[in-house]
RODO-2510 file (C-alpha; in nm, 4 decimals, decimal comma):
residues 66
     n   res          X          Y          Z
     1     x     2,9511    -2,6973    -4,7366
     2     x     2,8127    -2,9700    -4,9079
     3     x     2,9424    -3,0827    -5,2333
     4     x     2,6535    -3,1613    -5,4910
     5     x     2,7573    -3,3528    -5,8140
     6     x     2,6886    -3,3030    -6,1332
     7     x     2,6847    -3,4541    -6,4819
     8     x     2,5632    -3,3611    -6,8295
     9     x     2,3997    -3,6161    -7,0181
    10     x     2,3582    -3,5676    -7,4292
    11     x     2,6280    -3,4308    -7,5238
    12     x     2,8427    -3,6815    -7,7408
    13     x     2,7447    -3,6197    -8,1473
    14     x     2,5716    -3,3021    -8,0441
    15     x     2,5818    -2,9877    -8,2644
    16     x     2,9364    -2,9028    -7,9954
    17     x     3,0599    -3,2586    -7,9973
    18     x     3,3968    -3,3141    -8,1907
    19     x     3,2603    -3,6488    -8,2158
    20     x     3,3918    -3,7388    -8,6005
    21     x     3,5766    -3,4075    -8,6702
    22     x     3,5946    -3,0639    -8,5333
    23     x     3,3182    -2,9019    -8,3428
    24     x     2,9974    -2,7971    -8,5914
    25     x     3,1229    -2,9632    -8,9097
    26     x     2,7591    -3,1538    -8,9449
    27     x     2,5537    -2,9741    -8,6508
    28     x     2,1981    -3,1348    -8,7179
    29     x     2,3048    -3,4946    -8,7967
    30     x     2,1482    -3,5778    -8,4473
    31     x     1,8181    -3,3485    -8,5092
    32     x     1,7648    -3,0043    -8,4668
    33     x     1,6504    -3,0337    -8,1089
    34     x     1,8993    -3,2813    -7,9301
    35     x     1,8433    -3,3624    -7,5693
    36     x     2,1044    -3,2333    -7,3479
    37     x     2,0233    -3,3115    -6,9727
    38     x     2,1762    -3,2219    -6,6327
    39     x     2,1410    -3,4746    -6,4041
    40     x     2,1686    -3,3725    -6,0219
    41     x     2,3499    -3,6571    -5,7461
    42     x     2,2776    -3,6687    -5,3366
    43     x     2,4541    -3,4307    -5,1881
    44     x     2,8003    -3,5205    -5,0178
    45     x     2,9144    -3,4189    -4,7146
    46     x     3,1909    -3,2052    -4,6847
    47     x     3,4438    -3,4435    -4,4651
    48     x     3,3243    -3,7211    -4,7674
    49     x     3,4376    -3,5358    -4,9661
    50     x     3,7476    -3,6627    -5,2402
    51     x     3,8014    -3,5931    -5,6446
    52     x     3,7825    -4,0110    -5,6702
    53     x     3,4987    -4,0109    -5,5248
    54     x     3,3322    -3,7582    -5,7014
    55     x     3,4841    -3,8557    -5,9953
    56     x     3,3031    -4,2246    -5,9655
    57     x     2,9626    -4,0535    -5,8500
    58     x     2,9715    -3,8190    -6,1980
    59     x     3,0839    -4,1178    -6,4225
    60     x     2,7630    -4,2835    -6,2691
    61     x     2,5524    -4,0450    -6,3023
    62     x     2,6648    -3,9729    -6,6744
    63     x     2,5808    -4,3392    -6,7818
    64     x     2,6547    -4,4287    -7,1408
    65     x     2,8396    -4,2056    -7,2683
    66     x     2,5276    -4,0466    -7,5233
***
């Protein structure tokens, strides 16, 4: 089966971020309505298949970090 991965983009400083403190401590400093996306890569094979790989794929398709 093919492996398809994934990565969530938005995240960091959002109302569940423990960026600067526990989780929900300031939940709107980013707005009320922060974008959170879920970015999709091509799938991979399953004999291409290894958690490096993957690993490097996700960490590309997260980008920056926010």
């Amino acid at each position: 089966m093919p492996v398809v991965p994934l990565a969530l983009r938005g995240l960091w400083g959002s109302f569940f971020s423990r960026m600067g403190g526990a989780a929900m401590t300031r939940p709107f400093r980013r707005g009320v309505l922060s974008k959170i996306g879920l970015v999709a890569g091509a799938a991979v094979p399953p004999q291409q298949v290894t958690p490096e790989g993957l690993q490097e794929q996700v960490l590309a398709l997260r980008g920056d970090w926010k």
